[in-house]
C-alpha positions in Angstrom: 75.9 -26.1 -49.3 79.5 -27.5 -48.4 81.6 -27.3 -51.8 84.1 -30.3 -52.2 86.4 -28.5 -53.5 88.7 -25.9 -52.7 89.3 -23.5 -55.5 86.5 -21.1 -55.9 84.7 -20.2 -59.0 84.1 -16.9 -60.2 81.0 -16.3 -62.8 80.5 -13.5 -64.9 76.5 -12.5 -65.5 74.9 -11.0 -68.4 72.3 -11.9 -70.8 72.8 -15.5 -71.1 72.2 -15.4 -66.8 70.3 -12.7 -66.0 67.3 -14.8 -64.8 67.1 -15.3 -61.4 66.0 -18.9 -61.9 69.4 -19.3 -64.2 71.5 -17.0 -61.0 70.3 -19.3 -58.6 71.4 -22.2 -60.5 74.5 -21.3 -61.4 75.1 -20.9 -57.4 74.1 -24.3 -56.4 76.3 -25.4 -59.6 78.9 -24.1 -57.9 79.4 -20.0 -58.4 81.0 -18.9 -55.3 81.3 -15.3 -56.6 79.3 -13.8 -58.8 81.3 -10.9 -61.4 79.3 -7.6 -63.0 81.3 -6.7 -65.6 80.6 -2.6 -65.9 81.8 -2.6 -69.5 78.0 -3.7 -70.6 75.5 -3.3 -66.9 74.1 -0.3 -66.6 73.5 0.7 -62.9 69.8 -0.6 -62.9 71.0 -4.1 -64.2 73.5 -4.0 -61.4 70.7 -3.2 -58.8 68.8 -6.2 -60.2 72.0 -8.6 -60.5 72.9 -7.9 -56.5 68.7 -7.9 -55.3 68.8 -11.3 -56.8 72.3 -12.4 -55.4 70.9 -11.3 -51.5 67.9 -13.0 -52.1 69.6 -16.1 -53.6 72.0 -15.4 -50.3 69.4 -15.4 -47.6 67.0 -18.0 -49.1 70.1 -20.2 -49.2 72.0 -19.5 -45.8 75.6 -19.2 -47.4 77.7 -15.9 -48.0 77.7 -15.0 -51.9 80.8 -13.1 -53.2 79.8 -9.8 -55.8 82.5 -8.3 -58.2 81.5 -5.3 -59.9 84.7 -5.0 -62.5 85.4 -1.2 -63.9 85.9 -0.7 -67.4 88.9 1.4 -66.9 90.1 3.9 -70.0 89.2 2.1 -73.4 91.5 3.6 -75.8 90.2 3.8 -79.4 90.7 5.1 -83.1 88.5 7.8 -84.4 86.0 7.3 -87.5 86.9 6.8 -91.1 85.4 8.5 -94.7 84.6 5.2 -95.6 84.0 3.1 -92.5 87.3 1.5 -92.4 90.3 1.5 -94.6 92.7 -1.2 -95.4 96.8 -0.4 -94.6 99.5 -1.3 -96.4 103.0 -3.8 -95.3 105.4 -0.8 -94.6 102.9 2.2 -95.5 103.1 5.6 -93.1 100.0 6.1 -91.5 99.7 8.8 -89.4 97.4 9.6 -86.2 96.6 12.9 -85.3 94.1 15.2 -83.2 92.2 16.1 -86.0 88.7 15.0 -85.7 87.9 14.8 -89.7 87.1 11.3 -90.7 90.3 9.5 -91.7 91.6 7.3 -94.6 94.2 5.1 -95.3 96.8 7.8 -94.6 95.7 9.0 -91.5 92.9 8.7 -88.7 92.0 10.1 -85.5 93.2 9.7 -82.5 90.7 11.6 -79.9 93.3 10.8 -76.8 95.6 13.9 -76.6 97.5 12.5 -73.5 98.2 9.1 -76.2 100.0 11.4 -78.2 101.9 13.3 -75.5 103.0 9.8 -74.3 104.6 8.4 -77.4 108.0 8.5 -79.0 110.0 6.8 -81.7 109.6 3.0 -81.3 106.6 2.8 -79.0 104.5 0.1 -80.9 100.1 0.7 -81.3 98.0 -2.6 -81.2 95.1 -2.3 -83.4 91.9 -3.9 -82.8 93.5 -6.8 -80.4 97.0 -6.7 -82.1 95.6 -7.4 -85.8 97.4 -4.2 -86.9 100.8 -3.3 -85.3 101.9 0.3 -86.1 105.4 1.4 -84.9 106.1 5.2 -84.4 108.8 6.8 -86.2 107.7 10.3 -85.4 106.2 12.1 -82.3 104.9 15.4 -81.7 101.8 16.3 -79.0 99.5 16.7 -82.2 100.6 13.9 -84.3 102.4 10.4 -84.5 103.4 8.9 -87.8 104.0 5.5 -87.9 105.0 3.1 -90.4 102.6 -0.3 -90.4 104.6 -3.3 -89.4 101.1 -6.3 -89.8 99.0 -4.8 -92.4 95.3 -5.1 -92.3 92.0 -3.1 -92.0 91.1 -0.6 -90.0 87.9 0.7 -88.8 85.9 3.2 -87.0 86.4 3.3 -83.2 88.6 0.5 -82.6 90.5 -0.4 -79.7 94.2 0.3 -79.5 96.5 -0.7 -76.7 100.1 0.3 -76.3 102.2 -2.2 -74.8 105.1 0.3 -74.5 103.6 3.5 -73.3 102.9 4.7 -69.4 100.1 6.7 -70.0 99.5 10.2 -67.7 95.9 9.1 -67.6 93.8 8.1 -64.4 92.6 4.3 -64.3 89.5 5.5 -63.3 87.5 7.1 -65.9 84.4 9.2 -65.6 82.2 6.6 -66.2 84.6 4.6 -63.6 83.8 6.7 -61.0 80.2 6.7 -61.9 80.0 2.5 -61.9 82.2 2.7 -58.9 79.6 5.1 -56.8 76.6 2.9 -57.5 78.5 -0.3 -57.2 79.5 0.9 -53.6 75.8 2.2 -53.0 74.6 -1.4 -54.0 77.2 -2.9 -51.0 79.5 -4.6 -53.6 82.0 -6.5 -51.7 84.5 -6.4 -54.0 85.8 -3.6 -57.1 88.1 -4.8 -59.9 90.4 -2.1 -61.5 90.8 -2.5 -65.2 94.1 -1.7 -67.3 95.9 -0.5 -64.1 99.7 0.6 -64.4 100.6 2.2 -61.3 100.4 1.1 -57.8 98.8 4.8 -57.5 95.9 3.8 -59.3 95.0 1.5 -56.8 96.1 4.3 -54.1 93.5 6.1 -55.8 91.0 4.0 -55.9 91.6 3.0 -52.6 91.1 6.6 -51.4 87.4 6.3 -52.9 86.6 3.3 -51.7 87.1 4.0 -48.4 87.4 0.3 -46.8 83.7 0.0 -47.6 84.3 -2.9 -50.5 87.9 -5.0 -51.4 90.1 -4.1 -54.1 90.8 -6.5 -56.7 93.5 -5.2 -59.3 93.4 -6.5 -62.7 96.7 -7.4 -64.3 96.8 -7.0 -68.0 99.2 -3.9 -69.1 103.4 -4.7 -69.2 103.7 -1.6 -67.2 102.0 -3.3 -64.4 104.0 -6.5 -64.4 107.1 -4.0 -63.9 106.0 -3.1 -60.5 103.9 -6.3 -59.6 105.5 -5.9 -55.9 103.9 -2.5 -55.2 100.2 -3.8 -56.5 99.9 -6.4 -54.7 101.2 -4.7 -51.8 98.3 -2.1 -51.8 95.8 -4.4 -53.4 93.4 -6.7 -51.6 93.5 -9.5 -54.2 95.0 -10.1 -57.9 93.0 -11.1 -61.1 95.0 -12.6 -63.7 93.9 -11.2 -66.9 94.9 -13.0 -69.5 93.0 -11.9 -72.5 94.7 -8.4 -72.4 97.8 -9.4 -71.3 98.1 -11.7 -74.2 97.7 -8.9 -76.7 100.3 -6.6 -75.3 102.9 -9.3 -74.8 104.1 -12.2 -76.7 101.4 -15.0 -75.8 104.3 -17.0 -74.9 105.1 -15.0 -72.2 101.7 -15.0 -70.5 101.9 -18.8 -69.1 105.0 -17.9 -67.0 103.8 -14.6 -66.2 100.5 -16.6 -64.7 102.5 -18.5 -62.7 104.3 -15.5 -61.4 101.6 -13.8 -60.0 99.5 -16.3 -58.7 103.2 -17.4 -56.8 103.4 -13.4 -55.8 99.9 -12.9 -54.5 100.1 -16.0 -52.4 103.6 -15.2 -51.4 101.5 -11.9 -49.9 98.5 -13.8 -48.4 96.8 -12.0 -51.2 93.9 -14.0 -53.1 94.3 -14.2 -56.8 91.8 -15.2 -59.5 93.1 -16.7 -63.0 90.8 -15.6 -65.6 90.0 -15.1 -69.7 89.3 -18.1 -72.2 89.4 -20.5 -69.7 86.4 -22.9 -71.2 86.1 -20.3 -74.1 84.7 -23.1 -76.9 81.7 -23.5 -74.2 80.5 -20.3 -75.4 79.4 -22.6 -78.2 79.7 -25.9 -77.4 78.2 -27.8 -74.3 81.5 -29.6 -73.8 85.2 -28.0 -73.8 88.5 -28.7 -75.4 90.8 -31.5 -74.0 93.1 -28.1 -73.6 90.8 -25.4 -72.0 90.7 -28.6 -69.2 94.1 -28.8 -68.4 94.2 -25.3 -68.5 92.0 -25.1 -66.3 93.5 -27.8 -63.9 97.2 -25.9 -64.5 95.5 -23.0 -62.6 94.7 -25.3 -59.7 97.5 -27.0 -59.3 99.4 -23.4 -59.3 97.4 -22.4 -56.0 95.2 -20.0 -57.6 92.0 -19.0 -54.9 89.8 -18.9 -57.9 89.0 -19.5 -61.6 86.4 -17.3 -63.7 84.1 -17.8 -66.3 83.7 -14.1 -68.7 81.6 -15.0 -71.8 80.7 -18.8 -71.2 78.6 -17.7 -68.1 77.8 -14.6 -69.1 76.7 -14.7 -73.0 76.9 -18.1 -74.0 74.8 -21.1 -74.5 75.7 -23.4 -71.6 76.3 -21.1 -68.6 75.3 -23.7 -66.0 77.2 -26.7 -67.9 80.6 -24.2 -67.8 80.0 -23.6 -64.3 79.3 -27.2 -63.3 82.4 -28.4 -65.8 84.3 -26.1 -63.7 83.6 -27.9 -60.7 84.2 -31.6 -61.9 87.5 -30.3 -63.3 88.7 -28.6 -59.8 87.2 -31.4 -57.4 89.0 -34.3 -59.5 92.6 -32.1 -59.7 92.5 -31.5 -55.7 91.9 -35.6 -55.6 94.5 -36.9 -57.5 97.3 -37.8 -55.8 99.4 -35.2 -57.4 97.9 -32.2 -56.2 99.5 -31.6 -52.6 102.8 -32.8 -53.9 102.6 -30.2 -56.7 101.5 -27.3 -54.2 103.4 -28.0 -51.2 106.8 -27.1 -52.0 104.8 -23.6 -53.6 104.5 -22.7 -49.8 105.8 -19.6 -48.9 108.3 -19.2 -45.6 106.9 -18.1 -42.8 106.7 -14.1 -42.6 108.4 -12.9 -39.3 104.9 -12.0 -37.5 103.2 -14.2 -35.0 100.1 -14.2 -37.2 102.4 -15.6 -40.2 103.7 -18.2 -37.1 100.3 -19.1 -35.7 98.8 -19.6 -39.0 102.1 -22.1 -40.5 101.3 -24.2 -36.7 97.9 -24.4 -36.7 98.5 -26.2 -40.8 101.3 -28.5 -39.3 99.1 -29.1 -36.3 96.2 -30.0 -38.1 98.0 -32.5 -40.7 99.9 -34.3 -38.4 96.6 -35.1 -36.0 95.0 -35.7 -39.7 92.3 -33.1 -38.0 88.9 -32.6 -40.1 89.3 -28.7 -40.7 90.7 -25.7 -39.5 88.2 -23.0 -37.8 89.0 -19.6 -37.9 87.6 -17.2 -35.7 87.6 -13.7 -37.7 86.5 -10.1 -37.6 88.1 -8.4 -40.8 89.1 -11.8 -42.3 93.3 -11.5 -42.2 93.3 -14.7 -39.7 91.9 -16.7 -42.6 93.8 -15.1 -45.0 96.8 -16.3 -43.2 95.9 -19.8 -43.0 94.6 -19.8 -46.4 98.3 -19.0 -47.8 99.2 -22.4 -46.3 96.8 -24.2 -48.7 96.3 -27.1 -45.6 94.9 -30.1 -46.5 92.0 -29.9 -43.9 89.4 -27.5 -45.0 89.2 -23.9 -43.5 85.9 -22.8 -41.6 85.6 -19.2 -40.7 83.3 -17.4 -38.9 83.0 -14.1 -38.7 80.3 -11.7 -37.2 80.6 -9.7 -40.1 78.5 -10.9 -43.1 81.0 -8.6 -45.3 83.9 -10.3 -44.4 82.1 -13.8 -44.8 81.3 -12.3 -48.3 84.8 -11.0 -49.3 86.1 -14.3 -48.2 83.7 -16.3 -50.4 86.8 -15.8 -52.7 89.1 -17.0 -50.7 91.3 -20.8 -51.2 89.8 -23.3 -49.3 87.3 -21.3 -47.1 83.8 -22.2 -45.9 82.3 -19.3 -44.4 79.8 -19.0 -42.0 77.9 -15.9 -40.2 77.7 -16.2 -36.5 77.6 -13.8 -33.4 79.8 -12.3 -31.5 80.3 -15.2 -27.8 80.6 -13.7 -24.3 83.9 -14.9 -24.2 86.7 -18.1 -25.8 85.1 -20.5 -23.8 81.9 -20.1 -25.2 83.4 -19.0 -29.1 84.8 -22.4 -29.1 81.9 -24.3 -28.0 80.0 -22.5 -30.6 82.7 -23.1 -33.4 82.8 -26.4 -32.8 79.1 -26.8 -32.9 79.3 -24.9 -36.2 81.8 -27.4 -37.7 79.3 -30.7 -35.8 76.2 -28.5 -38.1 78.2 -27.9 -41.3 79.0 -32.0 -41.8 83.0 -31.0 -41.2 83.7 -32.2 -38.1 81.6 -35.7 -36.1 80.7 -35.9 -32.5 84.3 -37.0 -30.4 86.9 -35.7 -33.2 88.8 -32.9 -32.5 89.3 -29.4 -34.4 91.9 -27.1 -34.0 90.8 -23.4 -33.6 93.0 -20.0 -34.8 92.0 -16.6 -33.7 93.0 -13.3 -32.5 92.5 -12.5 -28.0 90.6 -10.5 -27.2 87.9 -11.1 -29.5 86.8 -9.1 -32.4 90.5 -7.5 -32.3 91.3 -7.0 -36.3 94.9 -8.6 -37.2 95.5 -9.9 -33.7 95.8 -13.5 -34.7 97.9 -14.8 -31.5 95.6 -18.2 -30.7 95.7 -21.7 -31.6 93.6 -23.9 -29.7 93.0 -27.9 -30.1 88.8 -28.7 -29.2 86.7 -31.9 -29.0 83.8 -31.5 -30.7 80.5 -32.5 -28.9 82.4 -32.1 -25.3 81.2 -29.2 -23.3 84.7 -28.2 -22.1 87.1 -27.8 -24.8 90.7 -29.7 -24.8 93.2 -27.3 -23.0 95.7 -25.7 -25.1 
């Protein structure tokens, strides 16, 4: 179950993989991490989606990733007379908190914190930007607004508002709700939707409770404003695109990508690049010449992973998008281009002796042209650490802690591996190196160089880098 690649691949279930004949397929395709999306499972689908991820785990030896995604607050219009109503260039329409069905003069708008929020020039996005309303008027009761793209209208659409911070939590009832049963159901890692504040991560975080990751969605303006403070409290980035692109100027969202996936490595974060990335394989069994290089853009930006939503999910090739996916990563990360293109991306240093250890053990194992890395980890932050410096050798990590070899199943570059606790280095190492003899990394007489935190088992204590034969039954001295 070695990948040959290093990107990971995130894919989103639903009807079109809801089998676990079609689950289990997808994972030997290549699915690293599996995504829920919350928006459409109800809690029982979820118990079924993760009963048949273990199983698929455990009949197959390898760590499987689970995202359960949250909704977050979905903003939308109230009902109209006539279903829908068609606006006018330059017509006022006004949105108040009256709940009478609307028309083309007015509609409404059952979010009372919405219209405590605006003012005069905060623009509304209708129904993914295909109306664009601009307020000329506030009050807490009422907006008017003059339409500025005409169009139609109708009951219960969305509306997002590029230029508003809202009061409102990022974590809805029904949030909280998903959230509970996701953490019941061991999820190993929670995706915030439509966040804006690093305190809605804070607040999340609080619920959480260390017992799954936190993986914050970025896809509002407001969040990109304080990007530094996300990531900081985050555990991971997902770069949401779809959204994003409909509250900013498309053009913008390329750079924006490259931002954040430079940020969240810059933080030793992992960051997943996702939305319409093989969108026409919904449909078609083969993708554009451009979803492709899109695609490949994303690797050769760093990014730890790239996700399939609908193409997995509801449409009619999930396994051909999954294994597309992986043809497209393993031939960017061989062409000759790739390293040059992401080694001058690497981040300094940080002043720790983790950061130091980590940036060694890379140079270490490049100039000895060593087979792979092996990283002995409890919580996961030692191969977090060497993961940031995208090495050429690939990264083996072992852990004691099937969670952490799950969380990590996201992770740039990393193979992980479940193995117990040793008596002490001497025997860790012989045991790694075994690990990396069984897992086809490493032959009999090559050597490995080992990172990892002393004493044993000591989370964030990365302090150790160690060179080993493998096959020898006294490792090479330091």
């Amino acid at each position: 179950m070695r990948r040959q690649r290093r990107t990971k691949i995130v894919a989103t279930l639903g009807p079109a993989s809801s089998d676990p004949q079609t689950i289990e397929r997808l994972f030997l395709d290549g699915a690293d991490v599996f995504r829920i999306n919350m928006s459409h499972t109800p809690h029982e689908g979820l118990r079924t989606f993760v009963r048949t991820i273990r199983s698929i785990e455990k009949n197959h030896g390898r760590p499987i990733g689970i995202l359960a995604d949250l909704q977050g607050p979905k903003l939308r219009l109230g009902t109209f007379a006539a279903g829908s109503a068609d606006l006018a260039p330059s017509a006022v329409f006004v949105l108040d908190d009256d709940p009478k069905p609307g028309d083309a003069a007015r509609v409404y708008l059952p979010h009372p914190e919405i219209l405590s929020a605006l003012t005069p020039g905060h623009r509304l996005l209708v129904d993914d930007g295909k109306v664009r309303l601009v307020v000329t008027e506030a009050s807490p009761k009422r907006a008017v607004t003059k339409v500025e793209v005409e169009g139609r209208v109708s009951d219960r659409k969305g509306v997002s508002l590029p230029d508003t911070i809202l009061t409102l939590s990022a974590l809805t009832p029904k949030d909280h709700a998903d959230l509970d049963a996701a953490l019941e159901q061991a999820v190993d890692w929670v995706a915030l939707s439509f966040i804006q504040r690093p305190e809605d991560v804070a607040e999340a975080r609080k619920i959480v409770r260390g017992r799954a990751a936190i993986m914050s969605k970025i896809e509002k303006p407001q969040a990109i404003t304080r990007l530094a403070e996300i990531i900081e409290l985050s555990d991971a980035l997902m770069v949401a695109r779809g959204d994003l692109g409909v509250e900013l100027p498309l053009e913008r969202v390329p750079g924006l990508q490259k931002r954040m996936t430079h940020d969240a490595r810059q933080a030793g974060k992992p960051v997943v690049v996702a939305t319409q990335m093989l969108e026409s394989m919904i449909v078609s069994p083969v993708p554009t010449r451009a979803e492709v290089s899109d695609v490949a853009t994303a690797i050769f930006d760093g990014a730890d992973a790239i996700m399939l939503s609908a193409e997995s999910a509801a449409g009619k090739h999930p396994i051909e998008a999954v294994r597309t996916m992986d043809r497209i990563a393993q031939e960017v990360e061989r062409d000759s281009a790739f390293h040059a293109v992401i080694d001058p991306q690497r981040p300094n240093p940080e002043a720790t002796g983790a950061d130091a250890i980590a940036a060694a053990a890379r140079q270490i194992a490049e100039t000895l042209d060593l087979p792979a890395i092996l990283c002995l980890t409890s919580s996961g932050a030692t191969a977090l650490r060497v993961a940031r410096e995208r090495p050429k050798p690939p990264i083996v990590a072992l852990s004691p802690k099937l969670e952490t070899a799950r969380r990590l199943a996201v992770l740039w570059g990393t193979h992980c591996v479940v193995t117990e606790d040793a008596r002490d280095l001497d025997a860790m190492v012989a045991r790694a190196c075994n690990i990396a003899f069984r897992e086809g990394f490493a032959r009999q007489g090559q050597r490995v160089i080992l990172v990892a935190g002393v004493p044993l088992g000591t989370p964030g204590a990365t302090n150790m880098v160690r060179i080993a034969f493998v096959g020898s039954e006294k490792p090479e001295a330091d």
